[in-house]
C-alpha positions as MATLAB code, in Angstrom:
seq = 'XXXXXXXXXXXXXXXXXXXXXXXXXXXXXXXXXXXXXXXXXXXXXXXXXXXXXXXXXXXXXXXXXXXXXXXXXXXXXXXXXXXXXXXXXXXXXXXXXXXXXXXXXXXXXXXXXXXXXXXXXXXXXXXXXXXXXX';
ca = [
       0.000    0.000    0.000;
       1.360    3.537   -0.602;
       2.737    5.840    2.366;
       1.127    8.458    3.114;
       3.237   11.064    3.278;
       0.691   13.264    5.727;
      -0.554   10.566    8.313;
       2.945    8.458    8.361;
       5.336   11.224    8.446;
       4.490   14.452    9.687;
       5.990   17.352    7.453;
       6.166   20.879    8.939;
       3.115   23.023    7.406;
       1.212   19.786    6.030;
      -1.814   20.916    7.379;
      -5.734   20.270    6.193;
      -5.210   23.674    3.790;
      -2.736   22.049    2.052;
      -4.534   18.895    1.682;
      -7.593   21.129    0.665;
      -5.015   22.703   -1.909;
      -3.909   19.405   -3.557;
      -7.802   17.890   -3.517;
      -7.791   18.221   -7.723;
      -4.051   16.936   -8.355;
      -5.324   13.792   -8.858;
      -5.948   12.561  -12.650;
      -3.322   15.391  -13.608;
      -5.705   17.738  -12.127;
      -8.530   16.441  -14.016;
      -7.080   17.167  -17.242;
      -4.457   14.699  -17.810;
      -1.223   16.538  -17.524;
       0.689   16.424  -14.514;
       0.047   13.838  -12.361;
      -0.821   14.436   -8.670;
       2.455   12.029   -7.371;
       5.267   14.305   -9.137;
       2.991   17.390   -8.075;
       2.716   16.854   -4.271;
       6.751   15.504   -4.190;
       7.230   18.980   -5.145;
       4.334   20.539   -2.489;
       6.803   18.142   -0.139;
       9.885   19.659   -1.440;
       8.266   23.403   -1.070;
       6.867   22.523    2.152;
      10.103   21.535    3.435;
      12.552   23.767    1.868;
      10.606   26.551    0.099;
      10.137   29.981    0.723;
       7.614   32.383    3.040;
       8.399   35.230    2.501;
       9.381   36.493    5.661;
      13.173   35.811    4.172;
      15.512   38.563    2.735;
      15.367   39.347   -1.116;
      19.029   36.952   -1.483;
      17.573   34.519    1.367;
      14.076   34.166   -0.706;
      16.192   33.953   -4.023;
      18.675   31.348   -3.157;
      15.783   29.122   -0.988;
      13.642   29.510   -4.092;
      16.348   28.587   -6.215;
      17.422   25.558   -4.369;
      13.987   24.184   -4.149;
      13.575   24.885   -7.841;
      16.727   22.892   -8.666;
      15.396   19.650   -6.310;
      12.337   19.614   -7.845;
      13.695   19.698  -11.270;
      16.022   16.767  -10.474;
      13.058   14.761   -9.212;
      10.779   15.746  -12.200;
      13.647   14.588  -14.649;
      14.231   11.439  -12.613;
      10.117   10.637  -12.430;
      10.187   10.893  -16.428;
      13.254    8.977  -17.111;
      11.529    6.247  -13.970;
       8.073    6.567  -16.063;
       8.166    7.950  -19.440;
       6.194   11.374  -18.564;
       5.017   13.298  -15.997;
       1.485   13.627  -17.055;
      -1.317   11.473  -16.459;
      -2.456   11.051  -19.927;
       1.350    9.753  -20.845;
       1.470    7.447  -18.160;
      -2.034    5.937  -18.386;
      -2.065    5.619  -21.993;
      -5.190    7.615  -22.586;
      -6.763   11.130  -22.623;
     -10.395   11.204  -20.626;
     -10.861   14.697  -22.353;
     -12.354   12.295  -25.387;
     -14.977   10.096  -25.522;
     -12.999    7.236  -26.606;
     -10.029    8.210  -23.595;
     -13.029    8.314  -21.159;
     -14.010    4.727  -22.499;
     -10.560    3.288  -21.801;
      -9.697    5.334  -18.202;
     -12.991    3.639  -16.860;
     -11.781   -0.069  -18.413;
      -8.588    0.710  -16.449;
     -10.447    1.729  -13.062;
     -12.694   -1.354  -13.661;
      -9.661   -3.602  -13.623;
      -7.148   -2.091  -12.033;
      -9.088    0.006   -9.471;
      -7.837    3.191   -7.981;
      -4.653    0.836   -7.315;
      -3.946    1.966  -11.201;
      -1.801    4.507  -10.259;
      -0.128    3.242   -6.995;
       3.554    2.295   -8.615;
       3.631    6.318   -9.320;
       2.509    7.100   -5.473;
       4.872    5.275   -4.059;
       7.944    6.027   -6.056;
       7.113    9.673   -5.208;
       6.139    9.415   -2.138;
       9.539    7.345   -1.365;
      11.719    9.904   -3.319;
      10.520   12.494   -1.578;
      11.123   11.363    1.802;
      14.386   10.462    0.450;
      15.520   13.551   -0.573;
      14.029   14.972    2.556;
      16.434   12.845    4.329;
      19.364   13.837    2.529;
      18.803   17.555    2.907;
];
């Protein structure tokens, strides 16, 4: 089953807002393109390491900048893991047609909502990974 980044490990400022905030990230947020697991490793990342606005103009530049660089690294490294980023790439199908809505619910009817699991938990993993390191 995947981790769950909120219940199983507690990250600072992962609070019901922010799971209120990433409520539509699912099904690349309802349009096929980028899918909710790459989006909310880089909420983690920005969470974690990202900026408030309370810094200085270099503090806020070189926080955003690092954060920017980690989350690049760990888009590039779901793609080359995956094949894309977005949902419609790594499904197979684009629910904005008829015919993509036709396939989507033959995947959901076999696979169930366990159809995109192997992207969960690589993100989820990465994430806490590279919260680790840093």
């Amino acid at each position: 089953t995947p981790i769950n980044i909120n219940r199983e490990h507690q990250l600072p400022g992962f609070e019901s807002k922010i799971n209120m905030a990433a409520t539509s990230f699912g099904g690349g947020i309802y349009w096929g393109s980028l899918c909710g697991a790459p989006a909310g490793m880089a909420m983690a990342m920005g969470l974690v390491h990202g900026v408030d606005g309370e810094e200085s103009l270099e503090e806020f530049q070189e926080k955003k900048a690092n954060c920017n660089d980690v989350c690049k690294s760990l888009m590039k490294e779901f793609e080359e893991a995956f094949g894309s980023i977005n949902c419609n790439g790594l499904l197979g199908v684009d629910w904005r047609t008829e015919e993509g809505r036709a396939q989507l619910k033959e995947l959901r009817d076999t696979k169930g909502i366990g159809m995109c699991e192997e992207y969960i938990d690589w993100a989820t993993k990465r994430a806490l990974e590279t919260l680790g390191e840093g």
